[in-house]
C-alpha positions in Angstrom: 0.0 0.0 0.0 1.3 3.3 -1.0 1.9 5.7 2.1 -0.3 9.5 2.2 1.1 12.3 3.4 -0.7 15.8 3.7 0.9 18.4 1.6 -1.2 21.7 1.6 -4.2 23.5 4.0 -6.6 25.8 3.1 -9.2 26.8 5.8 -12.2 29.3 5.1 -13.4 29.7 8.7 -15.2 32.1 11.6 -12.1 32.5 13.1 -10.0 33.2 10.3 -9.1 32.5 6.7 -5.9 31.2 5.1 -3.6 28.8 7.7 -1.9 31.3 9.1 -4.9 33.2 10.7 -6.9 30.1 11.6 -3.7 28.7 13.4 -3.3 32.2 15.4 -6.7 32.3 16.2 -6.8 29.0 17.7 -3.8 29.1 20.2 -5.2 32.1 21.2 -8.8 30.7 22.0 -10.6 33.5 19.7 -14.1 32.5 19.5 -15.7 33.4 15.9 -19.3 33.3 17.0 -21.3 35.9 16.7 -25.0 37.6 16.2 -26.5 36.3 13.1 -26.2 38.8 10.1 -27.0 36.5 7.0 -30.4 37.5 7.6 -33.2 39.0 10.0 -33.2 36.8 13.3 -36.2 38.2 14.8 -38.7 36.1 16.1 -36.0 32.9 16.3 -35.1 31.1 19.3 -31.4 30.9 18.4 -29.6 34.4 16.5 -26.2 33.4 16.9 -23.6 31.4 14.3 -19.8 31.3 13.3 -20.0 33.4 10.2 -17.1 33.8 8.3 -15.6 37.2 8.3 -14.3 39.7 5.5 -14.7 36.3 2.7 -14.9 38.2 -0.6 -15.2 35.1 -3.7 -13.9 37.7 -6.4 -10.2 36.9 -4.3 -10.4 33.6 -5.5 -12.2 33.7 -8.4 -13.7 35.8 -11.2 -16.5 38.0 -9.9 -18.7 36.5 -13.3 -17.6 32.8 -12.3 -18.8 33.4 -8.2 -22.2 34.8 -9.1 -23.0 31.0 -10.8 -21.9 29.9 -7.5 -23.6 28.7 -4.2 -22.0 29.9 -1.2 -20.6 27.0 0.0 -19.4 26.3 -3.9 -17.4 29.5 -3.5 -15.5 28.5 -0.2 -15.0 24.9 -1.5 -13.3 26.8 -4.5 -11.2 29.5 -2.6 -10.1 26.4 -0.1 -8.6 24.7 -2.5 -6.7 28.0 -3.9 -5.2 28.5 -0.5 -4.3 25.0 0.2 -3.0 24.9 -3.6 -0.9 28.0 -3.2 0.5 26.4 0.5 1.5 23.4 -0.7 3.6 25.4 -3.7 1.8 22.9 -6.3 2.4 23.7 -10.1 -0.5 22.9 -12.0 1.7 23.1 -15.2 3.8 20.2 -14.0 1.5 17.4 -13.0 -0.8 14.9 -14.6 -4.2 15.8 -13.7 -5.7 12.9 -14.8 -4.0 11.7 -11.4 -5.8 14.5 -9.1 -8.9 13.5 -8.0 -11.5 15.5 -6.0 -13.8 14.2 -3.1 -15.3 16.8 -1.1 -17.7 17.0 2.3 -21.1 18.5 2.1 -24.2 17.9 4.7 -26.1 20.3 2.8 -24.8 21.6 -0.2 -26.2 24.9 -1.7 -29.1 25.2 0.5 -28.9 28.8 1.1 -29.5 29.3 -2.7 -32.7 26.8 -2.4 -34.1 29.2 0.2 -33.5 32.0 -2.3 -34.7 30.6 -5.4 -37.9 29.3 -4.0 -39.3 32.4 -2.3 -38.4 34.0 -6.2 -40.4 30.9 -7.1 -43.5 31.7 -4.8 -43.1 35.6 -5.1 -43.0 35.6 -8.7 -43.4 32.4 -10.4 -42.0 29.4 -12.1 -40.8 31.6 -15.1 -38.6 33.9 -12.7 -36.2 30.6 -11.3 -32.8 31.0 -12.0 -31.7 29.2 -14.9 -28.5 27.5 -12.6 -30.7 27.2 -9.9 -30.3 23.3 -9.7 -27.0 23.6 -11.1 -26.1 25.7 -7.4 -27.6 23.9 -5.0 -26.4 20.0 -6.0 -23.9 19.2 -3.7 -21.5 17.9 -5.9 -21.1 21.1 -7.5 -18.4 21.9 -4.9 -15.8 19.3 -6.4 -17.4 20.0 -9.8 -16.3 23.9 -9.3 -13.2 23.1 -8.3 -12.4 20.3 -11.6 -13.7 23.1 -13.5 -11.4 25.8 -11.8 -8.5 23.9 -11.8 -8.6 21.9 -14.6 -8.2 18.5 -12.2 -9.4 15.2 -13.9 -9.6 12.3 -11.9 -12.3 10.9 -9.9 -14.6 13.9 -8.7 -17.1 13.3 -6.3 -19.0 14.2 -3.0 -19.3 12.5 0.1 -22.5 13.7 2.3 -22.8 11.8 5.7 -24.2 14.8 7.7 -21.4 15.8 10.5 -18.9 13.4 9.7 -19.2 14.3 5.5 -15.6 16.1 5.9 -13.8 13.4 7.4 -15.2 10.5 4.9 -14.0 12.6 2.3 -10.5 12.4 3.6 -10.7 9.2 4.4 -11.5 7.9 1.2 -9.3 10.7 -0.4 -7.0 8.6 1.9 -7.8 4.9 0.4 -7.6 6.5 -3.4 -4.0 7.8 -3.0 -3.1 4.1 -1.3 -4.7 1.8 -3.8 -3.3 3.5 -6.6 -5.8 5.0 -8.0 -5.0 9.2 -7.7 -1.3 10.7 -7.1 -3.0 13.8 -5.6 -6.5 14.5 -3.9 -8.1 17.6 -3.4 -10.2 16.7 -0.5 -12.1 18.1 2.8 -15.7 19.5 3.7 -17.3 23.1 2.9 -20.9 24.1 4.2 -22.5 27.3 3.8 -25.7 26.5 5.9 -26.4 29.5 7.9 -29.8 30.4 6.3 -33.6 30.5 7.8 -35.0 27.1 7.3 -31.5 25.8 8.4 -31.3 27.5 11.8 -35.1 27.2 12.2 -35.0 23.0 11.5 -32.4 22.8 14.0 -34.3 25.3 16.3 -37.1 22.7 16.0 -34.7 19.4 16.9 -33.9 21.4 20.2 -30.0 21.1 19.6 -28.3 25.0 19.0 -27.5 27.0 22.2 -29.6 29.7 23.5 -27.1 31.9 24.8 -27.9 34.5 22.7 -26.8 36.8 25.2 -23.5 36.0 25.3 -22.6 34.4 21.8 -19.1 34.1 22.4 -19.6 32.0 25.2 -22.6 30.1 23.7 -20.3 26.6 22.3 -18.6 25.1 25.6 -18.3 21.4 24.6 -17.8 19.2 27.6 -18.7 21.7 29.9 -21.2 21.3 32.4 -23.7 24.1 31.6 -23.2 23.4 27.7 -26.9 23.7 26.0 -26.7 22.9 22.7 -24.0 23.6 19.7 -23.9 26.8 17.3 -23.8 26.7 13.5 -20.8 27.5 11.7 -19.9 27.8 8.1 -16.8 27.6 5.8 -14.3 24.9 4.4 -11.4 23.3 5.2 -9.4 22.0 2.1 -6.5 19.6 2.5 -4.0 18.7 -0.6 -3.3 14.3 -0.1 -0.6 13.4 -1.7 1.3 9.8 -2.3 4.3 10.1 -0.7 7.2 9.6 -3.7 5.2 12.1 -5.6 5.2 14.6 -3.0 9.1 14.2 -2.0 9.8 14.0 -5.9 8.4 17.5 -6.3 9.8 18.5 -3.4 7.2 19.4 -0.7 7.1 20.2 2.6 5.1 18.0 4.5 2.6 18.4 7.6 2.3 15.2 8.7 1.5 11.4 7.3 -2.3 9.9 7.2 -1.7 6.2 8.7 -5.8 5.7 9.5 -9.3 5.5 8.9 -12.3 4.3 10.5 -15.6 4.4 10.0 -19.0 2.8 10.7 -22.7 2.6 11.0 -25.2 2.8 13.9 -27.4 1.7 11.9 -30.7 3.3 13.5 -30.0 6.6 15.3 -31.0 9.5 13.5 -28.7 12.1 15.6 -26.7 12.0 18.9 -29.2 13.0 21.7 -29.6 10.0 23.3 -32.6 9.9 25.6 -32.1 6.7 27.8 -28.8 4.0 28.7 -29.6 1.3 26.6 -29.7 3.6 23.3 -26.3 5.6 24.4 -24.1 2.5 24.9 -25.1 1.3 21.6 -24.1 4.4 20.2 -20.8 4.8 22.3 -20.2 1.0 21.4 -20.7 2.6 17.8 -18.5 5.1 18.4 -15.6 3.3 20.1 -15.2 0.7 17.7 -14.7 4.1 14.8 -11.3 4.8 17.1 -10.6 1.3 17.4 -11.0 0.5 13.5 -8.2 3.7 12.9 -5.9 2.2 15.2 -5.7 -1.1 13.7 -5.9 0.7 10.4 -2.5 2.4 11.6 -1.3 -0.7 12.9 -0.5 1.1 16.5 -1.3 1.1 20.0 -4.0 2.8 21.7 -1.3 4.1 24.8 0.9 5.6 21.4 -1.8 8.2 20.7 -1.0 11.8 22.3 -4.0 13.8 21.1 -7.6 13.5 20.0 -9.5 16.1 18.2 -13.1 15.8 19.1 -16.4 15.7 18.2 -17.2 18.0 20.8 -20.3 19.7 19.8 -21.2 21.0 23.3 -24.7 19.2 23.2 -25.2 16.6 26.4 -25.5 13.4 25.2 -22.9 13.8 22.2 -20.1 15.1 24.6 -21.0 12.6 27.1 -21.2 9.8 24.6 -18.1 10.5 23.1 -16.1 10.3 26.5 -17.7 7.5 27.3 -16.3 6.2 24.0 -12.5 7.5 24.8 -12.4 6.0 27.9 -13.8 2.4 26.3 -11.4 2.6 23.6 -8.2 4.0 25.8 -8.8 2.5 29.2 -6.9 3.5 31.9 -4.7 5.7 29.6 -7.5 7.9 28.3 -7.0 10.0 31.5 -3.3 11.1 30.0 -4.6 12.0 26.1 -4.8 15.7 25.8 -8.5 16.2 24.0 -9.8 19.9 22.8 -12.8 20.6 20.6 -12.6 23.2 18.2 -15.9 23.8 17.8 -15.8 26.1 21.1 -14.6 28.8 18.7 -15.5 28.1 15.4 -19.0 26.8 16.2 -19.9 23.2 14.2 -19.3 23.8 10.5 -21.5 20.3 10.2 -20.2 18.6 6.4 -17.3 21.3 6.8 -16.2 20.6 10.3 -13.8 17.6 9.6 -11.8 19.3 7.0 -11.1 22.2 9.5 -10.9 19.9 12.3 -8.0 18.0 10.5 -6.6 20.7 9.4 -6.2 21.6 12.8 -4.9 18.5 14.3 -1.9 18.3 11.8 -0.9 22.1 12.5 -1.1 20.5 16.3 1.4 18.1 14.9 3.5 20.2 12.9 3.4 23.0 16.0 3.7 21.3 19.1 0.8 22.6 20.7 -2.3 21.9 21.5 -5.6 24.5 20.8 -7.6 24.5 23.5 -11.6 24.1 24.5 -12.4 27.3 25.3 -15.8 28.2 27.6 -14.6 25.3 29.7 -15.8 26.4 33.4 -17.9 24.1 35.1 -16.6 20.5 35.3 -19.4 18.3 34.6 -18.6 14.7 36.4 -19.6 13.0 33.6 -17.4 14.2 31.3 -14.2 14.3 33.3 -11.1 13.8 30.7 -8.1 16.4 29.9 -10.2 18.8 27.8 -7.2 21.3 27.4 -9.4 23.7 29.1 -9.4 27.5 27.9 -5.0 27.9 27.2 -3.7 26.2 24.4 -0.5 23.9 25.7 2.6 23.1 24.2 2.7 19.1 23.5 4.9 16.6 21.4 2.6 14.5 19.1 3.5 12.0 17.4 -0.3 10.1 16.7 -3.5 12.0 17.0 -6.9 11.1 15.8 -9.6 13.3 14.7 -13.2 12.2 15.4 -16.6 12.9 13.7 -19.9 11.8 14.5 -22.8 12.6 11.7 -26.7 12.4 11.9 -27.8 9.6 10.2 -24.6 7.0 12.9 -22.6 8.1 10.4 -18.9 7.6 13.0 -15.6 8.4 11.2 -12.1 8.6 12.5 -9.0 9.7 10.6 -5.1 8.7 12.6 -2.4 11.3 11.8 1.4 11.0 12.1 4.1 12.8 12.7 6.2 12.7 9.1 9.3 11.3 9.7 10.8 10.3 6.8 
């Protein structure tokens, strides 16, 4: 099997765009939630979300080209620009028959289906957008992004809810190993913070009410945590087999050695209302984890970090620890853990491209971000949560977890590149 190393980052996100922002941001414990502004909040139960910030497409793209674009077609486009440009690839001097594209979408272009159909009921069938379906397919992010770039290999789009991101990569992952691609342009991007979206999870009961005080609002594994806030963006990786990469000469992040991933098989999302569902979903759960280690072919005491779910509702947070600590044992009480999501909010098909992102530049860096809004312990969940400072750490294995509605459980294991 042929060995994958990660050779280029491109994060859209609330808390910053480009790696070197989002990796600032992060050690630092800036939260990027704030007060709805995509549209008029009144009369909703939750107004707050991780928007991004100062995003303008025409950066990344032709002004022309980013009007026949959904928004979460545009990210998924200047993603891959950023993680292209950062991992110094010349698109002159590879086959691209040999890059494929598999990207992570929950939703796809949903804010544009919002759009189009109030067009639809205000003025008729006549006024629909000629690309209206053409915007809102999900696919249409990888399909940008071949058309964009000029990449022809496989081209496709995984959507498993939550864990959408981290499928991608990990079948981005098997591609490159099997033989099939040389490169993969791979990773989630969501653009879901639009009326029916925040008013269907309104309805499900699982977003945070803390209205008041947004930036506080996502405190995963804390003990007054109410519910998890909607994010949006992308986070683009570039995979790369491992001769090609050192051939062309590239720097490295770090070496994907992992993949897990399976089904529930009945459990539509994560809140758990009695014992005998939650430790068939944390059974679920563990045996994601467990599959990535044996994938890797390590140890669970070898792993130094994990990069959770953490959405900051109850049951998830509490299933997932329950999972850690049936997966690690004894040792799961010296694995630094952190959950991103405290600042950037849950990016849902998005969040495990950023949250992988992430974890290699925890790698790379030495240090791990921290769970910010972490004040109350909560007995239940009672694991090193690398509460509110960021802390300096040598990694050499780390997993990265996602957990989608649907039981859709994926793991990816990263490894420090050594040669």
């Amino acid at each position: 099997m042929k060995r994958v190393v990660v050779t280029g980052l491109g994060p859209v996100t609330p808390i910053g765009i480009g790696k070197e922002n989002y990796w600032k941001s992060l050690i630092e414990g800036k939260s990027g939630i704030s007060c709805i502004t995509n549209f008029d909040v009144e009369g909703y139960e939750n107004k707050i979300a991780g928007e991004v910030k100062d995003f303008y497409p025409q950066d990344y793209m032709k002004k022309k080209e980013a009007r026949r674009m959904d928004r979460f077609s545009q990210f998924a486009v200047a993603g891959t620009q950023l993680a292209i440009d950062d991992s110094n690839l010349n698109l002159e001097k590879i086959d691209k028959e040999r890059v494929g594209i598999i990207l992570g979408s929950g939703v796809g272009g949903i804010g544009t289906a919002e759009l189009e159909h109030t067009r639809y009921l205000k003025k008729g069938n006549k006024r629909v957008r000629p690309l209206f379906i053409p915007m809102i397919i999900s696919n249409m992010g990888p399909g940008q992004i071949s058309m964009n770039f000029g990449f022809k290999g496989p081209s496709f789009t995984m959507t498993t809810a939550c864990a959408s991101g981290t499928h991608a990569i990990g079948e981005s992952f098997r591609m490159i190993q099997n033989g099939v691609c040389d490169i993969v342009v791979t990773g989630g991007s969501e653009a879901a913070i639009s009326p029916i979206s925040i008013a269907g999870l309104s309805s499900m009961g699982v977003l945070s009410k803390r209205n008041d005080e947004p930036i506080k609002a996502s405190r995963p594994f804390d003990k007054d945590r109410d519910g998890f806030v909607v994010g949006e963006g992308a986070g683009i990786l570039i995979l790369e087999e491992l001769g090609h990469a050192i051939k062309r000469g590239a720097h490295i992040y770090g070496e994907v050695v992992g993949y897990g991933t399976i089904s529930d098989s009945h459990y539509i999302n994560t809140d758990i209302r009695n014992n005998k569902d939650l430790d068939a979903k944390v059974d679920s759960v563990s045996k994601s984890m467990k599959i990535a280690l044996e994938d890797g072919k390590i140890d669970y005491k070898e792993i130094d970090y994990i990069n959770a779910h953490g959405t900051s509702t109850y049951s998830s947070d509490k299933l997932e620890t329950l999972a850690i600590k049936e997966v690690f044992k004894e040792y799961a009480n010296k694995i630094s853990i952190s959950s991103i999501k405290s600042m950037t909010g849950h990016l849902l098909g998005a969040s495990g491209g950023i949250e992988a992102i992430a974890t290699l530049l925890s790698i790379i860096k030495g240090m791990i971000p921290p769970t910010i809004n972490y004040e109350t312990s909560d007995p239940e969940c009672d694991l090193d949560y690398t509460p509110n400072k960021s802390v300096f750490k040598d990694i050499e294995y780390a997993l990265s977890n996602s957990f989608g509605f649907g039981g859709h459980n994926a793991t990816l294991l990263f490894k420090q590149f050594a040669g």
